[in-house]
C-alpha positions in Angstrom: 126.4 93.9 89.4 123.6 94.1 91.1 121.3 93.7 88.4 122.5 91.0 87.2 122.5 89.5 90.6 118.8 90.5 90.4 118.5 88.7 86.9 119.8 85.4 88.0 117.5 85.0 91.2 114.8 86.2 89.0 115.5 83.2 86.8 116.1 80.8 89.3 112.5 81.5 91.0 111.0 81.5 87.8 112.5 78.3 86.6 112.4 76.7 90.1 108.8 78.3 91.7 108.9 76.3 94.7 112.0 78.3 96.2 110.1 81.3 96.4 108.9 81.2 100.0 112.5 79.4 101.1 114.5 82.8 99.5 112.2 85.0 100.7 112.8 83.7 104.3 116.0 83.3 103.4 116.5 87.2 102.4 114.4 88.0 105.9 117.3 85.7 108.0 120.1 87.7 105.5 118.9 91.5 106.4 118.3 90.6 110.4 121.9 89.1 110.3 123.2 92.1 108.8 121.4 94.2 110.6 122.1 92.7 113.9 126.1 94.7 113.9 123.8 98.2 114.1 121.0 97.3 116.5 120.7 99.2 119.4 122.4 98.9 122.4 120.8 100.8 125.2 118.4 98.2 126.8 114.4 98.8 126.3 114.6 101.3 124.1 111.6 100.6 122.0 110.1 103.9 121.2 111.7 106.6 119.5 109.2 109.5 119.6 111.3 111.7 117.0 111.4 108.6 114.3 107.8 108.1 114.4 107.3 112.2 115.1 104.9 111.1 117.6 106.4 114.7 119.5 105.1 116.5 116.4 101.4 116.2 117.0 99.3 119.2 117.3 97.0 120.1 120.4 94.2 119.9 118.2 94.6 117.0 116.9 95.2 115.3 120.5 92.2 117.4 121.5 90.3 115.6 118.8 91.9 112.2 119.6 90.4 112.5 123.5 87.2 114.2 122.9 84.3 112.7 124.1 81.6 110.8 121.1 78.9 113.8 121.9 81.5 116.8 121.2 82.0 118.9 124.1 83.7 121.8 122.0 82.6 124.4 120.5 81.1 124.5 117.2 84.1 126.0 115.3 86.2 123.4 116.4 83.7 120.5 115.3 83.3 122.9 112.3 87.3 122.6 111.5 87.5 118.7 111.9 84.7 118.1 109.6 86.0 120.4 107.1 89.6 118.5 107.4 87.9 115.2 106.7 85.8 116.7 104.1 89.0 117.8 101.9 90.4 114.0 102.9 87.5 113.0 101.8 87.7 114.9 98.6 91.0 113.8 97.8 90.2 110.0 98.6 87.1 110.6 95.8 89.7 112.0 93.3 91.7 109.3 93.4 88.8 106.8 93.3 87.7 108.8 90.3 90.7 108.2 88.2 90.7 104.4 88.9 87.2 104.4 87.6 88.6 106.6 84.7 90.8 103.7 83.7 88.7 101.2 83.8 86.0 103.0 81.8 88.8 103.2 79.4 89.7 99.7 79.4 86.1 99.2 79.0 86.3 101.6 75.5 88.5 98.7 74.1 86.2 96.0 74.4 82.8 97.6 73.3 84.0 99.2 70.0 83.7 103.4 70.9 86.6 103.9 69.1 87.0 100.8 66.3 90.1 101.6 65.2 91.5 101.3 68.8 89.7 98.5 69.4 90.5 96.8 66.0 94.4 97.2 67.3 93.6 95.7 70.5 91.6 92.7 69.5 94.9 92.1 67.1 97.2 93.0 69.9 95.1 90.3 72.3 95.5 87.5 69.2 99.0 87.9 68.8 99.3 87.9 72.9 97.5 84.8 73.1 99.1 82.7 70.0 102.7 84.1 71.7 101.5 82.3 75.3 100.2 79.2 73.7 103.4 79.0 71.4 106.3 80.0 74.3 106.2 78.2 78.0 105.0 80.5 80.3 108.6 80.6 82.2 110.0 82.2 79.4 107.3 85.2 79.1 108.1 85.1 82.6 111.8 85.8 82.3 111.5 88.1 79.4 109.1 90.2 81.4 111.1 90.3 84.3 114.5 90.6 83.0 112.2 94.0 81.1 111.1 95.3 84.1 114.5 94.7 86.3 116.1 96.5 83.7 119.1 98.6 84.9 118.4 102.6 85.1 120.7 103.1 82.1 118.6 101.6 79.8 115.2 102.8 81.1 113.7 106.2 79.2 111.7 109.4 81.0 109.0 108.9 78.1 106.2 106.6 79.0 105.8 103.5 76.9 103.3 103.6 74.2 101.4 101.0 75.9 100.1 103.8 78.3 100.2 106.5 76.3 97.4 104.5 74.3 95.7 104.0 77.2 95.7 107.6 78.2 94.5 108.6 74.8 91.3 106.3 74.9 88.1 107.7 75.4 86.6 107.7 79.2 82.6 108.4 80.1 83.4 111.6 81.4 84.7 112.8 77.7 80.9 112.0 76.5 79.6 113.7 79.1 81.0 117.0 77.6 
């Protein structure tokens, strides 16, 4: 029920686009009205330490929090910190790097590393556009959305073969071996 519930609304805001921001702050109104039978009772209480586990916070961390800009600890503890940003660092880079990985193998489509994937997507991108200029961009809307808001049933664990091309095109860091 509810997805067709989801279906319809996704229709109506498609076909009607200037009753987006009205629903949404219609939906805000909706959940602070039901919500209003389970607020709290207790008067001023606006800080729950366990829900935002602010009682969970190491000393060192509070030690690094209040520590003066010139460090007045030792050098194993300045040692520690900078190695914990470090591996934050390194995972913040990792990430970064895959991004880049995608877009490097976007980039493969366009400049012909791999012509036959290339020949598929310059096809792929013809049909696409002659589909849009043929069908009103509401209805790509709908049949997108009523794709994606799909019920769980009908969803498979395999990923489409959309990405799986993607995956399978050639990124910089292949050349580089």
């Amino acid at each position: 029920m509810a997805t067709i519930l989801v279906h319809a609304l996704l229709a109506l805001l498609v076909w009607y686009p200037d009753l987006i921001v009205p629903t949404l702050a219609f939906y805000v109104f909706v959940i602070g009205a039901w919500n209003y039978r389970f607020r709290s009772r207790a008067p001023l209480q606006h800080f729950d330490p366990k829900l935002s586990l602010a009682e969970n916070v190491d000393r060192d961390e509070l030690d690094e929090e209040f520590d003066s800009v010139p460090s007045t600890r030792s050098f194993e503890v300045v040692r520690a910190r900078y190695d914990k940003l470090r591996m934050l660092g390194a995972r913040v880079q990792t990430v970064l790097g895959d991004f880049a990985t995608q877009g490097e193998r976007v980039q493969a489509l366009v400049t012909w590393r791999d012509p036959r994937a290339t020949g598929i997507f310059v096809l792929l991108c013809f049909v696409v556009a002659m589909i849009l200029y043929m069908v009103p961009s509401k209805m790509v809307a709908m049949v997108f959305g009523f794709y994606y808001l799909r019920h769980p049933i009908f969803r498979d664990r395999i990923p489409p073969p959309a990405l799986n091309f993607i995956r399978r095109l050639p990124s910089l860091s292949d050349r580089l071996l």
